[in-house]
DSSP file (Angstrom, degrees, kcal/mol; ACC not computed):
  #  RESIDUE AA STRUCTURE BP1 BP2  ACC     N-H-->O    O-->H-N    N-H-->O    O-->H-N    TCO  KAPPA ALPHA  PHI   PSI    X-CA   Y-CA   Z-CA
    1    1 A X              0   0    0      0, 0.0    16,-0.1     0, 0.0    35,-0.1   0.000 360.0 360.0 360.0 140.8   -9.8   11.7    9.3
    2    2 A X        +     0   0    0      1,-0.2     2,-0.2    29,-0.0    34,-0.1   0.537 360.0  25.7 -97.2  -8.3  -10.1   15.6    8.4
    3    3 A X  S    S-     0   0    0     34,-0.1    -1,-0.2    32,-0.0    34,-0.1  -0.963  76.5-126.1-139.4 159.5  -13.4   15.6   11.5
    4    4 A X  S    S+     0   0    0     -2,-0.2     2,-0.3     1,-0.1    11,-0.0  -0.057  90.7  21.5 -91.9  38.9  -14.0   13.7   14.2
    5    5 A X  S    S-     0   0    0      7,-0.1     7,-0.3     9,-0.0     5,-0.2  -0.833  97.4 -56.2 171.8 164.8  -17.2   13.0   13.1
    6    6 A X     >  -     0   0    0      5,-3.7     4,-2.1    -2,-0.3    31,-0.2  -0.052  27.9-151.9 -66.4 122.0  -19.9   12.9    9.8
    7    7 A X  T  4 S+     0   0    0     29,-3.7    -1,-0.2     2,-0.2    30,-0.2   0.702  91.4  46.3 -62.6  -5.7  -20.2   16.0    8.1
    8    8 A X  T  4 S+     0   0    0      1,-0.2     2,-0.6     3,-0.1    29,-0.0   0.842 132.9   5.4 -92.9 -85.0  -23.9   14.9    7.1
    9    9 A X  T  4 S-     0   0    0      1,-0.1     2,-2.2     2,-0.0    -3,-0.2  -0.459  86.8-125.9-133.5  38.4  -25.3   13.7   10.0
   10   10 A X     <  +     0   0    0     -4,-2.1     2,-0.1    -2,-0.6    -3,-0.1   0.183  56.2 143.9  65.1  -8.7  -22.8   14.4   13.1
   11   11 A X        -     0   0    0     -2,-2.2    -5,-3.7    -6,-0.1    -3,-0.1  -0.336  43.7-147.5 -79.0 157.8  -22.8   10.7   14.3
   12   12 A X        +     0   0    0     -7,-0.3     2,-0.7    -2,-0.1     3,-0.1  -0.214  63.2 103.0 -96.7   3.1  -19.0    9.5   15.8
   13   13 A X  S    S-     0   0    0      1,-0.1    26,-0.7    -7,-0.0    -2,-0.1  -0.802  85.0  -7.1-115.5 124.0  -19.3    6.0   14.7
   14   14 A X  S    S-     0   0    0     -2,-0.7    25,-0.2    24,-0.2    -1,-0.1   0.865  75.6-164.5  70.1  49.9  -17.8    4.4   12.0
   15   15 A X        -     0   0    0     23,-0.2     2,-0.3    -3,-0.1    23,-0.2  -0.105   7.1-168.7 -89.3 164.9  -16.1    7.4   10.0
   16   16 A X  E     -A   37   0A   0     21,-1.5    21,-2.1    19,-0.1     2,-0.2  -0.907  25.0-127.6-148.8 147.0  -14.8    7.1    6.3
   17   17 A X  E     -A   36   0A   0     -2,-0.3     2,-0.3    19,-0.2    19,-0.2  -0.607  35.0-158.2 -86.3 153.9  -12.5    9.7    4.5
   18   18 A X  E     -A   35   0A   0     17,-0.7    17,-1.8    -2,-0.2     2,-0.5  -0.979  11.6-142.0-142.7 143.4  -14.6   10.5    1.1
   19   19 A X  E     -A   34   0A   0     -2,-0.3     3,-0.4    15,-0.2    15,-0.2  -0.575  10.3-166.5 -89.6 135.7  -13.0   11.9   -1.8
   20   20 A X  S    S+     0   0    0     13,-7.0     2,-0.4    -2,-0.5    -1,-0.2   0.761  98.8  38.8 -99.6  -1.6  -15.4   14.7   -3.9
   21   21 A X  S    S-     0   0    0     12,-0.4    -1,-0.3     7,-0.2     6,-0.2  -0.686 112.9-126.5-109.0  92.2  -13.3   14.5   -6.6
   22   22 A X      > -     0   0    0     -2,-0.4     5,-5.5    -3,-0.4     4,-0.1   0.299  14.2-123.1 -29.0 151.6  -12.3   10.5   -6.8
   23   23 A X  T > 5S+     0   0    0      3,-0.2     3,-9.4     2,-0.2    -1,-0.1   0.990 107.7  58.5 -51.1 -64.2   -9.2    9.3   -6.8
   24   24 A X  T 3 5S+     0   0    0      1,-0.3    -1,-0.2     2,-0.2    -2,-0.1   0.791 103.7  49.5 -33.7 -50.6  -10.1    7.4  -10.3
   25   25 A X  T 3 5S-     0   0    0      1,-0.1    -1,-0.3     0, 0.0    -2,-0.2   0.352 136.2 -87.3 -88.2  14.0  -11.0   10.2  -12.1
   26   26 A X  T < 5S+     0   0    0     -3,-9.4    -3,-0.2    -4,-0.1    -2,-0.2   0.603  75.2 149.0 111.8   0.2   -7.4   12.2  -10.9
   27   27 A X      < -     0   0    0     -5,-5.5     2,-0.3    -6,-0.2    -5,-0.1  -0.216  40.6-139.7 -62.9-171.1   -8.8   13.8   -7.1
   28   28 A X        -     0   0    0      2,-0.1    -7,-0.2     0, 0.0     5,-0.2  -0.863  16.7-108.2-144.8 151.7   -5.8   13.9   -4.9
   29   29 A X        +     0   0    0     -2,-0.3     5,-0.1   -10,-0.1    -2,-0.0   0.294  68.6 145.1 -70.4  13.0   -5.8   13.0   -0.9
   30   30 A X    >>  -     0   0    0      1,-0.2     3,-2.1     2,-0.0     4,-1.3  -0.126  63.6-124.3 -56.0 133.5   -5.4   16.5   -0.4
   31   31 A X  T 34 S+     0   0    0      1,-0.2     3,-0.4     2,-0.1    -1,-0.2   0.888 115.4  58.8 -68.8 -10.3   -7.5   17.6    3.0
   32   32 A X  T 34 S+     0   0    0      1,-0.2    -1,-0.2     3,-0.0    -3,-0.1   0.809 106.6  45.6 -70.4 -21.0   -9.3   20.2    0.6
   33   33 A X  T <4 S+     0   0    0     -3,-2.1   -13,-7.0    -5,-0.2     2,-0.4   0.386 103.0  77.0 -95.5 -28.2  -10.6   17.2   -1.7
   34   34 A X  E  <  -A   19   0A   0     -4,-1.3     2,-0.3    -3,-0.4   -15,-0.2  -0.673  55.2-166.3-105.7 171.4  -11.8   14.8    1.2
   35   35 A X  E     -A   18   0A   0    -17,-1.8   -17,-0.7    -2,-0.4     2,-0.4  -0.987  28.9-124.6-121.0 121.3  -15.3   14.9    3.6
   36   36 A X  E     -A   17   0A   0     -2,-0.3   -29,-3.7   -19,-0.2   -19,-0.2  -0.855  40.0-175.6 -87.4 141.2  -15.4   12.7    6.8
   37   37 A X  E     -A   16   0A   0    -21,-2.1   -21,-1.5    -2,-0.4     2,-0.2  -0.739  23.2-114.5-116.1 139.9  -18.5   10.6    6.3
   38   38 A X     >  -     0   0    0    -23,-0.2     4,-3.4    -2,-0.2   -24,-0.2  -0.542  38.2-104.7 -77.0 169.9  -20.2    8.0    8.5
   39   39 A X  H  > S+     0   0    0    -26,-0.7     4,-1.7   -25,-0.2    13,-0.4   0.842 119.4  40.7 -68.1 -27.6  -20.4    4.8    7.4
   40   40 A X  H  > S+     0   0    0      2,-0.2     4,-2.9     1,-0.1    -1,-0.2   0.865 121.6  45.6 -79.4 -30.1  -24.6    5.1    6.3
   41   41 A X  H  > S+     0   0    0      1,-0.2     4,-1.2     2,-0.2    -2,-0.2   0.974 104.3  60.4 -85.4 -49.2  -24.0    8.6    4.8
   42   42 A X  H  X S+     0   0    0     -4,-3.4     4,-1.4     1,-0.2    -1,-0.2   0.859 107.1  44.1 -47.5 -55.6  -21.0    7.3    3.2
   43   43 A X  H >X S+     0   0    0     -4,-1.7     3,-2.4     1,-0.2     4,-2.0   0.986 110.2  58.8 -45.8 -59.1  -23.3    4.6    1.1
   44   44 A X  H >< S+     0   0    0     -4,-2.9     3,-2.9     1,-0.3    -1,-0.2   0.752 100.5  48.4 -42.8 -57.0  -25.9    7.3    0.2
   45   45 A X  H 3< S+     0   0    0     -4,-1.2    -1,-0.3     1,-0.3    -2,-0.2   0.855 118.8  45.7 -51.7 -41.2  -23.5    9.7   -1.5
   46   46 A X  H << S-     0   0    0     -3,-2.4    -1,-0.3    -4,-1.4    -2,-0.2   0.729 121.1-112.3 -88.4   1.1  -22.3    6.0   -3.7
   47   47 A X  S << S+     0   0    0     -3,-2.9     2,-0.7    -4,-2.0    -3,-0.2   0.751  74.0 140.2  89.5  33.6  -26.1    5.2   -4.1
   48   48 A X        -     0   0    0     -5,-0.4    -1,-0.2    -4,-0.2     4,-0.2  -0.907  33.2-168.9-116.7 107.0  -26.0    2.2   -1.8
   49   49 A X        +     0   0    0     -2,-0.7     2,-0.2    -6,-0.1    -1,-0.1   0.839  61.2  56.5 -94.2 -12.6  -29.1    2.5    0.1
   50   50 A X  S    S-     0   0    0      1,-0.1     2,-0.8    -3,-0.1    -2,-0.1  -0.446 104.0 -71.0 -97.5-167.1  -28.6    0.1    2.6
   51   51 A X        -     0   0    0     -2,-0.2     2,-0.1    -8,-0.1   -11,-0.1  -0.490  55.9-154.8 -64.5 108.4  -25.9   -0.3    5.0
   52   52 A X        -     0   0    0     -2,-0.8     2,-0.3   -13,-0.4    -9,-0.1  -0.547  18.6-130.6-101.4-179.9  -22.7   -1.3    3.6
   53   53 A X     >  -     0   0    0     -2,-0.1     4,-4.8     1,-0.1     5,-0.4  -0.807   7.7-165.1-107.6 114.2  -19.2   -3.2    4.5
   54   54 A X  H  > S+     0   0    0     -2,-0.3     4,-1.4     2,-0.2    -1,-0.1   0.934  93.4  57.7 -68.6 -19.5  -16.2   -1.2    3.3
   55   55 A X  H  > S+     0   0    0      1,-0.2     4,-2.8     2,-0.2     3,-0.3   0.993 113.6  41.4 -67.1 -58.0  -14.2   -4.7    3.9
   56   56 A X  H  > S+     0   0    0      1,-0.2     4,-2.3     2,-0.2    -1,-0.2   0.707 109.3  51.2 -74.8  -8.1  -16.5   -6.3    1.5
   57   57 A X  H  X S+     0   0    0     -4,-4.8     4,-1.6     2,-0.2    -1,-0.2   0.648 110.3  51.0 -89.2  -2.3  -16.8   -3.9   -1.0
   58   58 A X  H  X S+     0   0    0     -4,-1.4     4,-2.6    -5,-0.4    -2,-0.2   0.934 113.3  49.8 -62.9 -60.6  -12.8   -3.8   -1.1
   59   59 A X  H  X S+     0   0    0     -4,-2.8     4,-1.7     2,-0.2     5,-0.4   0.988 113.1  43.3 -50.5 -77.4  -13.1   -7.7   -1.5
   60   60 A X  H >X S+     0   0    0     -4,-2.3     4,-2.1     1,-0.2     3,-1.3   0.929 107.9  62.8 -32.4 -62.1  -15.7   -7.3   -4.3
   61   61 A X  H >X S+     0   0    0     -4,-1.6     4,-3.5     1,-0.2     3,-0.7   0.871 109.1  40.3 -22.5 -71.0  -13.4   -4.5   -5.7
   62   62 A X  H 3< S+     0   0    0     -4,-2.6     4,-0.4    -3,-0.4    -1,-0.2   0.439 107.5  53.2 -83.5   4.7  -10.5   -7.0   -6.3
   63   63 A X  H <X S+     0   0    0     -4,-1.7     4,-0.6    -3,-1.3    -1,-0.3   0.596 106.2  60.5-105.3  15.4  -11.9   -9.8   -7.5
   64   64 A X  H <X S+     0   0    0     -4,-2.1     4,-0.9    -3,-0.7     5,-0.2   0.932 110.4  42.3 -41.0 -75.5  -13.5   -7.3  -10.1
   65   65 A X  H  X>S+     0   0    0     -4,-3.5     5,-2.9    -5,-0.3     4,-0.7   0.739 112.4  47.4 -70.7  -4.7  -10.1   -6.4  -11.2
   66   66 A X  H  45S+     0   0    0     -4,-0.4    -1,-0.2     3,-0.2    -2,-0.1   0.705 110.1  58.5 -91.3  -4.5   -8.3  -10.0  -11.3
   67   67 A X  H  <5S+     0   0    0     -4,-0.6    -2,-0.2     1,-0.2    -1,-0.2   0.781 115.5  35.7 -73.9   2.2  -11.7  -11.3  -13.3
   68   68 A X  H  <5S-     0   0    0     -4,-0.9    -1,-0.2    -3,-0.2    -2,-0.1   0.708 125.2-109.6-116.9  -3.8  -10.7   -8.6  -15.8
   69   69 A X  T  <5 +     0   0    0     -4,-0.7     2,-0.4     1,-0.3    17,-0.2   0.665  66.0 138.0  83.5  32.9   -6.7   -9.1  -15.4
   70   70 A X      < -     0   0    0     -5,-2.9    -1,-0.3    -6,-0.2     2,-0.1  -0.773  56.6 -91.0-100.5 149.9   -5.6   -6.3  -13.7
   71   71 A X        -     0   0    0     -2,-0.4     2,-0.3    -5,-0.0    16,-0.1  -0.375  39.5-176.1 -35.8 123.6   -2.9   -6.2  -10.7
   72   72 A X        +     0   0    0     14,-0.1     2,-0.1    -2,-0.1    -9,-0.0  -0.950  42.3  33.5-133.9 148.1   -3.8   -6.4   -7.2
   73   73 A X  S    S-     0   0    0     -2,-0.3     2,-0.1     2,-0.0     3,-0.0  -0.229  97.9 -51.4  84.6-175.7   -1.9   -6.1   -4.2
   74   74 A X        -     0   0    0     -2,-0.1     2,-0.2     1,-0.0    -2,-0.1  -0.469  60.5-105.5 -97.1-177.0    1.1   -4.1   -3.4
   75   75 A X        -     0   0    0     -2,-0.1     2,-0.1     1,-0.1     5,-0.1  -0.654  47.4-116.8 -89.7 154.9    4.3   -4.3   -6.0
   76   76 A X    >   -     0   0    0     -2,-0.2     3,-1.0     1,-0.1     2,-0.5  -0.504  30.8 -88.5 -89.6-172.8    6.9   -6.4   -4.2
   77   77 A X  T 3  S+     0   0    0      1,-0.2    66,-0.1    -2,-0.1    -1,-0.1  -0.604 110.9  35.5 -89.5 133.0   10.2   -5.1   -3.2
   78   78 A X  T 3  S+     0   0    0     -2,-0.5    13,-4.2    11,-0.1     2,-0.3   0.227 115.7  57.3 126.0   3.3   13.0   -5.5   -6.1
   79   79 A X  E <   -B   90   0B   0     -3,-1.0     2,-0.3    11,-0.2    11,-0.2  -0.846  60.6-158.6-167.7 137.6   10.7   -4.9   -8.7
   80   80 A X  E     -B   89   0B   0      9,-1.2     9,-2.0    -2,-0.3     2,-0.6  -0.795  37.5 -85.1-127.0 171.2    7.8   -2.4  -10.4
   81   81 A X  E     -B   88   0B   0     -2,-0.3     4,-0.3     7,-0.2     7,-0.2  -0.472  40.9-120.2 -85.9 110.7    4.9   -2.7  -12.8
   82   82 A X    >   -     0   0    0      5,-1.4     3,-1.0    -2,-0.6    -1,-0.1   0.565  30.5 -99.5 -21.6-178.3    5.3   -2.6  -16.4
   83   83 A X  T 3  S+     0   0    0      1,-0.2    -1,-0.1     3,-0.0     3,-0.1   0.603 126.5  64.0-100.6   0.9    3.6    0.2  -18.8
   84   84 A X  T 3  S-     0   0    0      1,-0.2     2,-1.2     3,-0.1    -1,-0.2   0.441 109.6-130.3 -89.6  -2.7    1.1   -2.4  -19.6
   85   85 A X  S <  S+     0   0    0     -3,-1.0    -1,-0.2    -4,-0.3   -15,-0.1  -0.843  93.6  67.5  79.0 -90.5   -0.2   -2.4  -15.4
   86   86 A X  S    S+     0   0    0     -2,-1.2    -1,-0.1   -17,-0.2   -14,-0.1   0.347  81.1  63.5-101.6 -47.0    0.0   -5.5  -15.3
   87   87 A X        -     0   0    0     -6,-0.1    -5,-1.4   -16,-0.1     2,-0.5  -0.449  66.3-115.5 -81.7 170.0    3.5   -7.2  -15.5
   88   88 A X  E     -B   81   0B   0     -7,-0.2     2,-0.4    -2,-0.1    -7,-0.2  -0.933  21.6-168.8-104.0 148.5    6.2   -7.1  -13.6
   89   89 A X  E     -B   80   0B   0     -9,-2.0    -9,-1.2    -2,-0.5   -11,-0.1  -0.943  28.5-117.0-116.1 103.6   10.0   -5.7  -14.1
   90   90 A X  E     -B   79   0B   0     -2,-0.4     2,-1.0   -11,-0.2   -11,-0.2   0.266  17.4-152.4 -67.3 134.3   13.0   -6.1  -12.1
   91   91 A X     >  -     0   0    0    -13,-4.2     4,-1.5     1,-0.2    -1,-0.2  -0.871  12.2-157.1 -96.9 118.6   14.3   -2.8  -10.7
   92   92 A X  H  > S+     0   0    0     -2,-1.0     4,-1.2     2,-0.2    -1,-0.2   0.629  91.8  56.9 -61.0 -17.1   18.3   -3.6  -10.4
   93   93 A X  H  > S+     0   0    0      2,-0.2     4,-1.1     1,-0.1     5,-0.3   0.993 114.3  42.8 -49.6 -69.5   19.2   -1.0   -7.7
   94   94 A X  H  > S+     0   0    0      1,-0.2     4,-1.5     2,-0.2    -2,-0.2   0.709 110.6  60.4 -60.1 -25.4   16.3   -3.0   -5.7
   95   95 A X  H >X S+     0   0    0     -4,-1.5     3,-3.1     2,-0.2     4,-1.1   0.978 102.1  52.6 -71.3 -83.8   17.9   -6.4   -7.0
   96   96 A X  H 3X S+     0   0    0     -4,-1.2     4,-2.5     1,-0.4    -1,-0.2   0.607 104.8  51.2  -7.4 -46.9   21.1   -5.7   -5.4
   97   97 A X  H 3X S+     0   0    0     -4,-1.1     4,-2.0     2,-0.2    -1,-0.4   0.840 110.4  50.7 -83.8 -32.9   19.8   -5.1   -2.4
   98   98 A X  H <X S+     0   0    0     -3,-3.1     4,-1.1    -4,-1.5    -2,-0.2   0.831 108.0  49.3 -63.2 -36.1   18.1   -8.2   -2.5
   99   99 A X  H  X S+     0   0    0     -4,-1.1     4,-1.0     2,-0.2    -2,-0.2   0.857 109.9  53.2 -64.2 -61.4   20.9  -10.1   -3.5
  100  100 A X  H  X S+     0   0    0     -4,-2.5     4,-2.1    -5,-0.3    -2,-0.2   0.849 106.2  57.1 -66.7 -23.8   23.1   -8.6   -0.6
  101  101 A X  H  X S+     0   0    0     -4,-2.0     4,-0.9     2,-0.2    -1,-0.2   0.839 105.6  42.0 -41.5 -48.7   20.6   -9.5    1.8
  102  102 A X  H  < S+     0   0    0     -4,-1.1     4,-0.2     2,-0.2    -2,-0.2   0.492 112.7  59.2-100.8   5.7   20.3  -12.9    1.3
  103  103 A X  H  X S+     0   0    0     -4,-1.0     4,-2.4     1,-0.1     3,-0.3   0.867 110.5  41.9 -72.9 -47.1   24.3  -13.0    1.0
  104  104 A X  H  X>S+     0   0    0     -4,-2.1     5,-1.6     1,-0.2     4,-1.2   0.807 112.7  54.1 -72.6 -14.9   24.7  -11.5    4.6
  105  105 A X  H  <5S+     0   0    0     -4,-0.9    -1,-0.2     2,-0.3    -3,-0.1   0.740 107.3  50.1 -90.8 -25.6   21.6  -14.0    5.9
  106  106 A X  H  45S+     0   0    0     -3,-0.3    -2,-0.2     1,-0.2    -1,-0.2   0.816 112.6  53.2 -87.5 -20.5   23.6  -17.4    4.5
  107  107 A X  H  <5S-     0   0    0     -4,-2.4    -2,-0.3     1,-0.1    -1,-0.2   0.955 122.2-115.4 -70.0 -36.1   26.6  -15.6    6.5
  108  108 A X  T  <5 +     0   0    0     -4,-1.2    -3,-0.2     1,-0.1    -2,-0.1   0.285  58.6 151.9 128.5 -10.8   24.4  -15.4    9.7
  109  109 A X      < -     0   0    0     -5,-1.6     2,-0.1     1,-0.1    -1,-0.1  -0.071  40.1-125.8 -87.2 144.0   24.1  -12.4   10.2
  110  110 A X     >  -     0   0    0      1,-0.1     4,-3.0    -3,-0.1    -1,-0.1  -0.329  32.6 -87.2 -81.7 173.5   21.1  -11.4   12.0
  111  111 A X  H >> S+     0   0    0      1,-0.2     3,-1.4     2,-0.2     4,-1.4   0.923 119.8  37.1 -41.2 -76.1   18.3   -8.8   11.0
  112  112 A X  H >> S+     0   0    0      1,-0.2     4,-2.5     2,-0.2     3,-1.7   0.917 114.2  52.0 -27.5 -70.1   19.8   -5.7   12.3
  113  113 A X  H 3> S+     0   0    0      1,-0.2     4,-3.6     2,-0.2     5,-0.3   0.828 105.1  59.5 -38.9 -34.7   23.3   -6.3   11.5
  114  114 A X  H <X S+     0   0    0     -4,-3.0     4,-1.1    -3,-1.4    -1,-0.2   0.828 113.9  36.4 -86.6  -3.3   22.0   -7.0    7.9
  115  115 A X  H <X S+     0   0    0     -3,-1.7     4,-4.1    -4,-1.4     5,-0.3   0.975 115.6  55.4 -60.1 -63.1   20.5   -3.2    7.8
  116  116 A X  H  X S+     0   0    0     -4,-2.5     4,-2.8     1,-0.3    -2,-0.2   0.814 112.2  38.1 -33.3 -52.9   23.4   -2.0    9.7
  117  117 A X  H  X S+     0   0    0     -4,-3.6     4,-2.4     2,-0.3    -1,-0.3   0.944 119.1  59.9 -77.6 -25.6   25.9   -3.6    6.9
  118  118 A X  H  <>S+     0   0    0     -4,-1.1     5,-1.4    -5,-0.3    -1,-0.2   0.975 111.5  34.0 -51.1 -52.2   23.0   -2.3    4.4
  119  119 A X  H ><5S+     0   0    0     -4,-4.1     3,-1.8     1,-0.2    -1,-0.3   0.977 105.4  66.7 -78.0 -36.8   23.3    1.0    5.4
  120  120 A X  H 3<5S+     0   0    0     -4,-2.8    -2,-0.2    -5,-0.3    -1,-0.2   0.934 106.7  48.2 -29.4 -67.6   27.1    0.9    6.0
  121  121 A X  T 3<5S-     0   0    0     -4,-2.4    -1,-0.2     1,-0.1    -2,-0.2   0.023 126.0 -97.8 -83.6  29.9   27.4    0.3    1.7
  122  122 A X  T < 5 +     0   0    0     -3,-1.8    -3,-0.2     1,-0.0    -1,-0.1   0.496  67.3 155.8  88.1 -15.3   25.0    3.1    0.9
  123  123 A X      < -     0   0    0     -5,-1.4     2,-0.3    -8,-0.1     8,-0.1  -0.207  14.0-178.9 -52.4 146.4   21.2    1.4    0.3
  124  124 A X        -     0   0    0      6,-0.1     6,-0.2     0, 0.0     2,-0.2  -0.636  24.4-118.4-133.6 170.7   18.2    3.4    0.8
  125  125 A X    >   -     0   0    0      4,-0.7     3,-1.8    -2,-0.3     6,-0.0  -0.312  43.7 -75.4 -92.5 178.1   15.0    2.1    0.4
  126  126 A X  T 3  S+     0   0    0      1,-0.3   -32,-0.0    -2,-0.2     0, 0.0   0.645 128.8  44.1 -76.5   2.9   12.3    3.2   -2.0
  127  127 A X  T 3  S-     0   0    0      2,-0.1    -1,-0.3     3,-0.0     3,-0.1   0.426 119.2 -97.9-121.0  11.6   11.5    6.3    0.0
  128  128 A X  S <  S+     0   0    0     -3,-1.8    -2,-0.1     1,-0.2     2,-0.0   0.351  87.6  88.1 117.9 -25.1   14.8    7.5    0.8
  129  129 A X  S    S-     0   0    0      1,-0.1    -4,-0.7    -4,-0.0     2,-0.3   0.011  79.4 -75.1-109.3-146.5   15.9    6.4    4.4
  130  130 A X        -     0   0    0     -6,-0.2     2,-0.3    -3,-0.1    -1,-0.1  -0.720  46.4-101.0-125.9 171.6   17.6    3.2    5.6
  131  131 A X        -     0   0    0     -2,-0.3     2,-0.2   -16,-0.1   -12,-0.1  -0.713  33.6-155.5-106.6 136.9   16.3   -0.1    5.9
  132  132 A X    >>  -     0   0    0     -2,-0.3     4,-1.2   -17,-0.1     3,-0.8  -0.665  40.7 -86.7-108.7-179.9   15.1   -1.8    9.6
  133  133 A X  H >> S+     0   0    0      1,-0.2     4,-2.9     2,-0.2     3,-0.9   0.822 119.7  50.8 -26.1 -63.9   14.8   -5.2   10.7
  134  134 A X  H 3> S+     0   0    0      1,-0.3     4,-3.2     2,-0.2    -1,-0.2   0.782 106.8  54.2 -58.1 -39.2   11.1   -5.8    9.4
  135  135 A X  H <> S+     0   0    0     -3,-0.8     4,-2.1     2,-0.2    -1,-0.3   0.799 102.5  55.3 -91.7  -6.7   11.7   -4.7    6.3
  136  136 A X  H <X S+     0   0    0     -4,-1.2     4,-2.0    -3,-0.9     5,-0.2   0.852 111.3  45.3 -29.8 -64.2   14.5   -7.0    5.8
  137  137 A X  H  X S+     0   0    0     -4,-2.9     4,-1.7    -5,-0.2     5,-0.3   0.978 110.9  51.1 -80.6 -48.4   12.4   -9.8    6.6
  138  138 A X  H  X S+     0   0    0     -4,-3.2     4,-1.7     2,-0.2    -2,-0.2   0.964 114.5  45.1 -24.0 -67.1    9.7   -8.4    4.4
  139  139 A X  H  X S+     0   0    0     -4,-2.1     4,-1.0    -5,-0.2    -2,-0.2   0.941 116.7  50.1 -37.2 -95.0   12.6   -8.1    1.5
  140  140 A X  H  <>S+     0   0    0     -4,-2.0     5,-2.1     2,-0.2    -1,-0.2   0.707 114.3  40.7   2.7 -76.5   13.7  -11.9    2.7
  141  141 A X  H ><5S+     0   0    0     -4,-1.7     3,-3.2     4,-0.2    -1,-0.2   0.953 111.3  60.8 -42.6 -82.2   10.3  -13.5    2.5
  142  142 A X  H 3<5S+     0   0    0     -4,-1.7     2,-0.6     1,-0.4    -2,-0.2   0.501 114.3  31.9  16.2 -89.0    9.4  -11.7   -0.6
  143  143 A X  T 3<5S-     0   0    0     -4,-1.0    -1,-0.4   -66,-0.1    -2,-0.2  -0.503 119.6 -95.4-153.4  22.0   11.8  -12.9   -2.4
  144  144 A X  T < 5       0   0    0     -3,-3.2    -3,-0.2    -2,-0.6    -2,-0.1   0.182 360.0 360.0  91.4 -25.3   12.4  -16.6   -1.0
  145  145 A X      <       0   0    0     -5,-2.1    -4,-0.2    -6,-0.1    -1,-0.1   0.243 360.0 360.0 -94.8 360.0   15.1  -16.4    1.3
């Protein structure tokens, strides 16, 4: 949150970041771009005059977009979204990794060790750094293993 509390009305309860230029139309999370909001001031500004549920208007949000066929959820790892949004397409660096994972797990080898050996042969992860336990088993799951 850029305040601890609503720039309209002052209240401490229930804060929301709000964008003034949306995300949709190209705003940026940039703290210059957002307003902390309560949760009633936040509705007025979207024209929602009673109290709303950000949880259900998230929920509403996505089954908007699978009635219309769009992607929802995050991309998993080993693979990113085609130029159509919608499908997906195996990234082979991320395949590799996937693939040596579930080599070193049919050895035994436990979560750590299988970063450790990850990191040993040079893997990074999509942001740059080395892979831990959790995301192993994220990877793992993901992907079957």
């Amino acid at each position: 949150m850029r305040h601890k509390y609503c720039v309209a009305c002052s209240s401490i309860d229930e804060l929301h970041d709000h964008h003034l230029v949306p995300r949709s139309v190209g705003g940026s999370n940039d703290e210059k771009n957002i307003i902390t909001l309560c949760n009633p001031c936040h509705g007025k500004i979207h024209g929602i005059t009673k109290e709303w549920n950000l949880t259900k208007l998230t929920k509403e949000a996505l089954q908007h977009k699978k009635a219309k066929g769009e992607r929802t959820g995050s991309i998993p790892y080993g693979f990113s979204v085609a130029d159509d949004g919608i499908k997906l397409i195996k990234v082979e660096h991320e395949q590799s990794v996937i693939k040596v994972c579930k080599e070193l797990k049919e050895q035994g080898l436990s979560l750590r060790k299988i970063a450790a050996k990850l990191a040993e042969q040079g893997f990074k992860n999509r942001v740059g750094s080395g892979f831990n336990p959790q995301s192993i088993k994220n990877i793992l799951i993901a992907n079957g293993a």
